[in-house]
C-alpha positions in Angstrom: 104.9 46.8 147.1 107.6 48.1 144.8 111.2 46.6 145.1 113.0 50.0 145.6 111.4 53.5 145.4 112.4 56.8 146.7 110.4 57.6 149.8 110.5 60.8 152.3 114.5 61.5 151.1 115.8 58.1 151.8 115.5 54.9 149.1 113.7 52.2 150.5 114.3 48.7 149.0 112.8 45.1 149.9 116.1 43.4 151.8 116.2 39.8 149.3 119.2 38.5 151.4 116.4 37.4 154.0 113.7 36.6 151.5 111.3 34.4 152.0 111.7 34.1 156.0 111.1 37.8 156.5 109.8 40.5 154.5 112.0 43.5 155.5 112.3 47.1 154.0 115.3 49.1 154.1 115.9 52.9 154.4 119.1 54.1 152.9 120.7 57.7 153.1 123.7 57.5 151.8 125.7 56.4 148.8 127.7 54.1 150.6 124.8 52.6 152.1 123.5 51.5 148.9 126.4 50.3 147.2 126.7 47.9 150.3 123.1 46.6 149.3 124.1 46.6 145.8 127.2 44.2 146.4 125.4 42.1 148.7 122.5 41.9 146.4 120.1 43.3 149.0 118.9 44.7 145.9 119.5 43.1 142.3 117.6 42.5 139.0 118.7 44.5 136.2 116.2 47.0 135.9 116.0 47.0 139.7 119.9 48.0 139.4 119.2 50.8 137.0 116.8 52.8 139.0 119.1 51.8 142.1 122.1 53.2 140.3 119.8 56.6 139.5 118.2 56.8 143.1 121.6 56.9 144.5 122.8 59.8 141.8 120.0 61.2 143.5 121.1 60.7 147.2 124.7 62.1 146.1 123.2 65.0 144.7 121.8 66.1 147.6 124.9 64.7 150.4 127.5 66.0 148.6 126.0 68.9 146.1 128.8 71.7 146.9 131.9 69.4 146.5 132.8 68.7 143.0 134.8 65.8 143.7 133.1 63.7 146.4 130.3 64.0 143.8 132.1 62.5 140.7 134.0 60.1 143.3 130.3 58.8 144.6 129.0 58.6 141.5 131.8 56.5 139.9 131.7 54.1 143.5 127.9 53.5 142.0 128.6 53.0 138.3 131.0 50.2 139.4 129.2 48.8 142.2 128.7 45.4 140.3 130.1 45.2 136.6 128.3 43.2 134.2 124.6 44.3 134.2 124.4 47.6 132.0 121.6 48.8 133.6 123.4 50.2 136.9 125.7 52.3 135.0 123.2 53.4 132.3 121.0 54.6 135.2 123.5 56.1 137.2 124.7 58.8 134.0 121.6 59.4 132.6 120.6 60.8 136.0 124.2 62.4 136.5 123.9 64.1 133.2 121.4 66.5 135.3 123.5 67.3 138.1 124.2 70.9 136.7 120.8 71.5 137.2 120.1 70.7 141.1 119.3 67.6 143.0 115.3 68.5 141.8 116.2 67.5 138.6 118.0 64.6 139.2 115.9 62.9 141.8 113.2 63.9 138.7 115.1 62.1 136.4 115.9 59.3 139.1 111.8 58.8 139.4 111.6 58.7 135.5 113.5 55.5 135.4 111.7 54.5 137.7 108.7 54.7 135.6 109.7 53.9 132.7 111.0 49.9 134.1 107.1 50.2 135.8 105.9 50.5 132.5 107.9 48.1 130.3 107.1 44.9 132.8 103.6 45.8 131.8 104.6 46.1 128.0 107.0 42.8 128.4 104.4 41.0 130.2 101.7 41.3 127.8 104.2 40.9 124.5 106.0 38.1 126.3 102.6 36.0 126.7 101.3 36.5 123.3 104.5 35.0 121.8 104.5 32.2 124.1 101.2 31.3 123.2 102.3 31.7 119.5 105.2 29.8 120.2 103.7 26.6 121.9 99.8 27.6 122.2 97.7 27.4 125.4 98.6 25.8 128.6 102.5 26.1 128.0 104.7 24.3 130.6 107.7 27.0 131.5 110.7 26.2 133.1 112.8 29.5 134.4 115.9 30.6 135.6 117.3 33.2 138.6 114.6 35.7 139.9 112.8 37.5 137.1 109.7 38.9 138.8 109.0 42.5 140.6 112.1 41.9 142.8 113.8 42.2 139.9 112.3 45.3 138.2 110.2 47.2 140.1 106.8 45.5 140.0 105.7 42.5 138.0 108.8 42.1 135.8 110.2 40.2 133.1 110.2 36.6 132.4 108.3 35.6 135.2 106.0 38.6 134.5 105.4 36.6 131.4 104.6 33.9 133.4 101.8 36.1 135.7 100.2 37.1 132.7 99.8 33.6 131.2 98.3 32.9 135.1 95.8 35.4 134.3 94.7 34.9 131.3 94.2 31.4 132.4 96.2 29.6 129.9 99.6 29.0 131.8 100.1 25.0 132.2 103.2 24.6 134.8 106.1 26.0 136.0 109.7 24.9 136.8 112.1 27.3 138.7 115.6 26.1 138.6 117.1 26.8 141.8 119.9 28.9 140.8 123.1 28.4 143.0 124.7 29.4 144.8 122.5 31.8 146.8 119.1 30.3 145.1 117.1 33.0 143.9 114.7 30.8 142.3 114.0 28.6 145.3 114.1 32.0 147.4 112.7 34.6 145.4 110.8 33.1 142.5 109.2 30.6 144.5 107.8 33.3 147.1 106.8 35.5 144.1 104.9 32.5 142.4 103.5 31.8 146.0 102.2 35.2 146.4 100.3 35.0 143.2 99.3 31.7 143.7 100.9 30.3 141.3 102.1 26.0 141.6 105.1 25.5 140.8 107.9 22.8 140.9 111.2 23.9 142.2 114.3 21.8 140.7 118.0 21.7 140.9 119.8 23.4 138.0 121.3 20.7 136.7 118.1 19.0 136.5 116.7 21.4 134.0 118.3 20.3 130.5 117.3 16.8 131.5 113.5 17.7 132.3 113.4 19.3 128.9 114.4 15.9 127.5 112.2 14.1 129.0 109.0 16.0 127.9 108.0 18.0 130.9 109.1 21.5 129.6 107.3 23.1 126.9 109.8 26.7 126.5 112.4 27.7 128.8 111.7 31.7 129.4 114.3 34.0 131.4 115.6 37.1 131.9 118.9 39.1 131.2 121.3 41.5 132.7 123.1 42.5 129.5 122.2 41.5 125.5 125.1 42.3 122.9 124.9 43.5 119.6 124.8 40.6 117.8 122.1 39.2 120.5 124.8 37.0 122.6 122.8 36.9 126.4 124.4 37.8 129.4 122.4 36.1 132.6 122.7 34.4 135.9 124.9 31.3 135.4 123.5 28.7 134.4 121.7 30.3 131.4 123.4 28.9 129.0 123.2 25.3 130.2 119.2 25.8 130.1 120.1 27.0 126.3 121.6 23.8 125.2 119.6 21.7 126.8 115.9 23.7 125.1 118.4 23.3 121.6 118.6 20.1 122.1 115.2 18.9 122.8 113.8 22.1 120.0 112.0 24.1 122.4 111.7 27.5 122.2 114.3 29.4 124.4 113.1 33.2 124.9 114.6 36.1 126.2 112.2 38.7 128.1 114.7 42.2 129.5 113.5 45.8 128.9 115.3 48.2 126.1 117.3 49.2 129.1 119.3 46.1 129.2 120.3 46.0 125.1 123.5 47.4 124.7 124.2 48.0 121.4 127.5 49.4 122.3 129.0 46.0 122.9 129.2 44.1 120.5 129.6 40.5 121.6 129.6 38.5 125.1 133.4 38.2 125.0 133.2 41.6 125.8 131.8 41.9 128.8 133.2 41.4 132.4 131.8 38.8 134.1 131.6 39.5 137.4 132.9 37.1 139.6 131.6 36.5 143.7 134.5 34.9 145.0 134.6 31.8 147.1 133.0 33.1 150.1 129.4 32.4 148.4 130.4 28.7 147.6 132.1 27.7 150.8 134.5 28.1 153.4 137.0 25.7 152.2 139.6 26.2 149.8 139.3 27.9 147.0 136.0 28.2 144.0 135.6 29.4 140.6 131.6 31.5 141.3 131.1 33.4 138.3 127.6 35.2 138.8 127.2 35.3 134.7 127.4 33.0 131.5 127.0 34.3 127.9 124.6 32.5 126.1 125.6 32.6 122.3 123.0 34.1 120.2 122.3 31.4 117.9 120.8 29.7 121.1 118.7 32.0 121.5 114.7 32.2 119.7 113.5 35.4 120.6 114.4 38.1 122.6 111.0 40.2 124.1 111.4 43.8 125.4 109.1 46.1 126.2 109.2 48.1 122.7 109.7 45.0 120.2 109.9 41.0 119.9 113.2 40.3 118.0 113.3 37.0 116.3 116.7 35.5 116.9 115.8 32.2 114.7 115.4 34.5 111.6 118.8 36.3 111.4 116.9 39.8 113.1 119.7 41.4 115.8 119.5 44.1 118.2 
């Protein structure tokens, strides 16, 4: 089953805000529709984001075709849906760029995307494994962070499509998934993904995970992102960059899977980027809370970065 895709007019996603007690699709028409499932991450992933943000340049297209404005005012509502993964706005123009030409040709370009995040999981996976295995050899114990799987992209992946290769080839050894607060998508959503491909696992607290790495149970730590800088600085689901000192610390590898579509050579460090923040409301109902949904994790944290087109080796001075 693919996270989103466009099916009979409407985009249907997988609803993740009720993951893993029900498995529930969604149909939705209109733009507003989908920036509610954006915001409420109904729908979430950085690649998953791009093709949402192109899917609903699509729906627009064909709602509000004859009216100039309400066009460039939808389109805009989805750009900035959520602000610091690149992907959402990438997809979003490079399917409005074809809106001259018809809602055809931007639902075509919409589907392209699509494709396109289909086939770099594949490329990721298969890149990702062969460095891990270079890295620290067969049977590598993996600790990971937020949701990188199909629910992320659109099948399989990133990081934790790194982690279904290794399963099987039959030379994965364990995996950790740090719970990632405050609305756990790694005791959610990567635990039911690793479930479903029968893969064990160990869930643990996040703050656990530097201290695991210390004590010899973590062979690499292996995550995702939602935006990489110029200069290779990581933007990712907080809590990233805790993972990052702790993997420095105890010299393990710390590696970077996200498609092409998330490098962003245009910025060119993570003090540049907005980090979203979620508000209180996510945390608790009392008083007030600082809930930033990103960190930047300084690139000289960072080993490798793995896309789908190339394996950039932090550790050796190569960038973006």
């Amino acid at each position: 089953m693919r996270t989103i895709d466009w099916v009979d007019g409407a985009v249907e996603i997988i609803d993740q805000t009720v993951l893993p007690g029900e498995l529930r699709v969604l149909r939705l028409h209109t733009v507003g529709e989908l920036v509610a499932a954006i915001q409420s991450l109904a729908v979430r992933g950085a690649p998953a984001l791009g093709v949402a943000g192109a899917f609903g340049v699509a729906l627009a297209a064909r709602v509000h075709g004859d009216d100039p404005v309400a066009l460039g005012n939808a389109v805009r509502k989805i750009e900035t849906a959520r602000p610091t993964a690149v992907n959402l706005a990438r997809g979003a123009q490079r399917a409005a760029h074809l809106l001259p030409l018809g809602p055809d040709a931007v639902l075509a370009e919409a589907c392209a995307i699509r494709d396109e995040e289909i086939a770099a999981s594949l490329a990721m996976a298969s890149r990702g494994a062969d460095l891990v295995v270079e890295l620290r050899g067969d049977r590598p114990r993996l600790l990971t962070h937020c949701n990188t799987g199909g629910l992320a992209a659109v099948t399989v992946g990133t990081a934790l499509g790194v982690v279904g290769e290794l399963h099987r080839r039959g030379t994965l050894g364990a995996v950790i998934a740090s719970e990632t607060r405050p609305l756990l998508q790694g005791a959610r959503l990567t635990s039911w993904e690793l479930t479903q491909w029968g893969i064990e696992h160990r869930v643990a607290v996040d703050s656990a995970g530097p201290f695991l790495m210390a004590r010899g149970e973590v062979d690499a730590v292996i995550l995702g992102a939602d935006r990489i800088c110029a200069n290779g600085d990581v933007i990712n689901k907080i809590g990233t960059y805790a993972h990052a000192l702790g993997a420095r610390r105890a010299g393990l590898p710390f590696v970077v899977v996200a498609p092409e579509s998330t490098v962003d050579v245009a910025t060119p460090t993570g003090a540049h980027v907005e980090i979203e923040d979620r508000g209180a409301a996510e945390v608790t109902a009392w008083g007030d809370a600082a809930n930033p949904a990103f960190d930047v994790t300084p690139h000289d944290l960072v080993t490798a970065i793995v896309t789908d087109r190339r394996v950039i080796r932090l550790d050796r001075g190569e960038r973006p």
